[in-house]
DRENPA-3360 file (N, C-alpha, C; in nm, 2 decimals, always signed):
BEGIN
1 = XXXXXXXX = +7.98/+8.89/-2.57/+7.91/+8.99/-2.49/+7.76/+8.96/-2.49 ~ +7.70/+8.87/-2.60/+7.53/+8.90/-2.61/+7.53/+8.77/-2.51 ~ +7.62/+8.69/-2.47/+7.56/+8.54/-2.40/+7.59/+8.67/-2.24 ~ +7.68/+8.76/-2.22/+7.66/+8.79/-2.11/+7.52/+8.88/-2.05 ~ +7.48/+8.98/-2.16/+7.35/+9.01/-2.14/+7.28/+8.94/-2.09 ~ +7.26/+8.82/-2.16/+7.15/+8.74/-2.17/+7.14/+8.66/-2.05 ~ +7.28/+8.64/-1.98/+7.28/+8.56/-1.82/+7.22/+8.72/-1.72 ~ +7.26/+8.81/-1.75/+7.24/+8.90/-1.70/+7.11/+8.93/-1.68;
9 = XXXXXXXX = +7.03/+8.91/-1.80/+6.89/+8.91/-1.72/+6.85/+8.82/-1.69 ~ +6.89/+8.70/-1.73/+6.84/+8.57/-1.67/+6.85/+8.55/-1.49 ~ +6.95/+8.63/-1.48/+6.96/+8.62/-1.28/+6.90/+8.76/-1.25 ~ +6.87/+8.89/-1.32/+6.82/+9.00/-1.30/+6.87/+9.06/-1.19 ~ +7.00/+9.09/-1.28/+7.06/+9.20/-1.21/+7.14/+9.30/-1.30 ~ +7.18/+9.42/-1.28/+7.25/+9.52/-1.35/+7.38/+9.42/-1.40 ~ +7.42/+9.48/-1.51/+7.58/+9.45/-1.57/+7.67/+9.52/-1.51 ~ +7.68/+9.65/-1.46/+7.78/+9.67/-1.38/+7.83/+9.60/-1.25;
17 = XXXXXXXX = +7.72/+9.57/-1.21/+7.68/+9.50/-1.07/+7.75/+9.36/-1.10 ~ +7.70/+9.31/-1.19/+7.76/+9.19/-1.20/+7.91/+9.20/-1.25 ~ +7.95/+9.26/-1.31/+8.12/+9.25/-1.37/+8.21/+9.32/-1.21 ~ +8.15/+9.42/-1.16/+8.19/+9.42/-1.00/+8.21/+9.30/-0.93 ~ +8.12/+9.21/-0.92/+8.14/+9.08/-0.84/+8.23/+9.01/-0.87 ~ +8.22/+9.02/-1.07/+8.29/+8.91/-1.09/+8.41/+8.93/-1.07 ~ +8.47/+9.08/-1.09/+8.58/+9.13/-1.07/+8.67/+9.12/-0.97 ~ +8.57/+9.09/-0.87/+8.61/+9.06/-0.71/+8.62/+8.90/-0.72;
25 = XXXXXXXX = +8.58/+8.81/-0.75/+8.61/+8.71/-0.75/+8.66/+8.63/-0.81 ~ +8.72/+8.66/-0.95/+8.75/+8.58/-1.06/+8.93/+8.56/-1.02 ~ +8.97/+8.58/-0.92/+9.14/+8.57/-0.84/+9.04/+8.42/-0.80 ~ +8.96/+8.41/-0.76/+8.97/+8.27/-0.67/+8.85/+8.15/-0.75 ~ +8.79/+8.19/-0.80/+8.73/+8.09/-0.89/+8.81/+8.07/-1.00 ~ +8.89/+8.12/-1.10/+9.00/+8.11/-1.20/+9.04/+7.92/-1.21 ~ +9.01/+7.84/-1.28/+9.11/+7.74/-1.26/+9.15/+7.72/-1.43 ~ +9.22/+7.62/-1.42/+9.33/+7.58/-1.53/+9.24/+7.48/-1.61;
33 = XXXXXXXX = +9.27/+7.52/-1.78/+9.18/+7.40/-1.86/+9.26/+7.27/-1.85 ~ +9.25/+7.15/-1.84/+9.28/+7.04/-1.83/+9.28/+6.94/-2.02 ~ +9.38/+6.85/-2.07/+9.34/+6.84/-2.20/+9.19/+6.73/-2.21 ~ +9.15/+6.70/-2.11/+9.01/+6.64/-2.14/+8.89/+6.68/-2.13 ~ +8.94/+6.85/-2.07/+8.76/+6.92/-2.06/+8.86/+7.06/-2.03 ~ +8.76/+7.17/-2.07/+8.74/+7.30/-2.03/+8.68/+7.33/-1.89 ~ +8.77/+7.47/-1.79/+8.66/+7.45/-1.65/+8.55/+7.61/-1.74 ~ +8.53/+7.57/-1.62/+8.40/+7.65/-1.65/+8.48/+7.79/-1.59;
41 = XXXXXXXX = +8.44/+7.93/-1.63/+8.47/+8.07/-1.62/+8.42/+8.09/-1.52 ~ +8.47/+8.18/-1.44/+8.42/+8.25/-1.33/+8.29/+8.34/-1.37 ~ +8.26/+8.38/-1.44/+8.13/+8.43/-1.49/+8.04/+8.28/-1.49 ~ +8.05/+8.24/-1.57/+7.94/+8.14/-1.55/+7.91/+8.03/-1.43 ~ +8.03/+8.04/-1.36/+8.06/+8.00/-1.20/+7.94/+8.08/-1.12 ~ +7.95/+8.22/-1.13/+7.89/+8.28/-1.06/+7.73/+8.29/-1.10 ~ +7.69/+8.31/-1.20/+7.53/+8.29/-1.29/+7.49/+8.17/-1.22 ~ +7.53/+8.07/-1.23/+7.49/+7.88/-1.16/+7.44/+7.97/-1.01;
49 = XXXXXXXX = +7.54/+8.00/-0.98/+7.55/+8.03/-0.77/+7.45/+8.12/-0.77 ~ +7.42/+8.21/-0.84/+7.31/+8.31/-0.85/+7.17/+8.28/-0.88 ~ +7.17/+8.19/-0.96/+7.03/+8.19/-1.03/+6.97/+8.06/-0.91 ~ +7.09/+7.97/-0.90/+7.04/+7.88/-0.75/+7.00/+7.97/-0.65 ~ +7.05/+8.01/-0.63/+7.02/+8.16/-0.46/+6.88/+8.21/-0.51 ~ +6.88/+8.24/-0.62/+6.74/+8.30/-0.66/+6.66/+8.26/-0.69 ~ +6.63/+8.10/-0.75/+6.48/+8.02/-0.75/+6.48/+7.90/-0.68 ~ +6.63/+7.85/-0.62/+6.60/+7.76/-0.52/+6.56/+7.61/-0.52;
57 = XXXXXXXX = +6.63/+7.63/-0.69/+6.61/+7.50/-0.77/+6.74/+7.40/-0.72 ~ +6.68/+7.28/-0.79/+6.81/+7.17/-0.75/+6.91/+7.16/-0.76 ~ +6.99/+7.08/-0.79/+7.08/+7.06/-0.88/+7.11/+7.06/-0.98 ~ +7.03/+6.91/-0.98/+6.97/+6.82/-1.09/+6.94/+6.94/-1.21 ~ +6.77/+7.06/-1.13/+6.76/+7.13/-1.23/+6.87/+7.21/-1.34 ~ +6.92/+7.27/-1.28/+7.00/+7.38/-1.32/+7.12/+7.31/-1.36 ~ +7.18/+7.19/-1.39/+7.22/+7.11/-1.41/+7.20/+7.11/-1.55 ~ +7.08/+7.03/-1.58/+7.03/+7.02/-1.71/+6.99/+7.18/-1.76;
65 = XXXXXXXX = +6.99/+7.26/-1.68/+6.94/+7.42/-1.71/+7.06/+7.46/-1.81 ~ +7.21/+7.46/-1.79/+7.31/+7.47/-1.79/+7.43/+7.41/-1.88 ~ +7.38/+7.29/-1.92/+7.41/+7.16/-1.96/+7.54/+7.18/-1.90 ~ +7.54/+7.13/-1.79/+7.67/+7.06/-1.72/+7.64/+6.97/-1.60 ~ +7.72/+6.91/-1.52/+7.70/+6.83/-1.40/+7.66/+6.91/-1.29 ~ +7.58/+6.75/-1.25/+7.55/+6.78/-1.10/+7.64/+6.82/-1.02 ~ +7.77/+6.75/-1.02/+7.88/+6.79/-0.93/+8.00/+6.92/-0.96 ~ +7.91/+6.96/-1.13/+7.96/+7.10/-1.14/+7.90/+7.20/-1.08;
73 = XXXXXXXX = +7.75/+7.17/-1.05/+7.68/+7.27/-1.05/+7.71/+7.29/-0.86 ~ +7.72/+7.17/-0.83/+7.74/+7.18/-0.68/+7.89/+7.24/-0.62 ~ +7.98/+7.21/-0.70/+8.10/+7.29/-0.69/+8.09/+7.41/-0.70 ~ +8.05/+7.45/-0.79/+8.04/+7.60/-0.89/+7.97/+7.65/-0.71 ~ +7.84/+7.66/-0.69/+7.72/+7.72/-0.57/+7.84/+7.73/-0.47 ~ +7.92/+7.62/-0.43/+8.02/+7.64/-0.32/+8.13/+7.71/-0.32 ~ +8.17/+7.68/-0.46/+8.29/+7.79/-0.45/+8.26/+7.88/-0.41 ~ +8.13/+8.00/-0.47/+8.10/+8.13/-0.49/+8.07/+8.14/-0.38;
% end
């Protein structure tokens, strides 16, 4: 719960607000762990897609922001 806070203000928005979205979207971002990696949560799917929308940074950045891939970070923005 404190790592959700803490994305919570990091994209600056209410926690109700946010567990409503995610609530709404976690049927379609949901995927399956794989035995060579974990996917990423629909919560943290949606933080990446948000905080991109809100400073307009790269990839690349938020990438290393995030510590995960470029082509997670760019999947993650698309899905959402």
């Amino acid at each position: 719960m404190t790592l959700l806070l803490c994305c919570v203000q990091y994209i600056r928005m209410d926690l109700i607000t946010f567990k409503s979205l995610v609530s709404r979207l976690q049927p379609a971002l949901q995927h399956l762990n794989v035995n060579s990696r974990e996917s990423l949560s629909a919560e943290e799917q949606i933080v990446i897609c948000l905080r991109f929308l809100a400073t307009g940074d790269s990839y690349c950045t938020l990438a290393f922001s995030f510590r995960v891939g470029v082509a997670t970070v760019h999947h993650a923005v698309v899905r959402v």
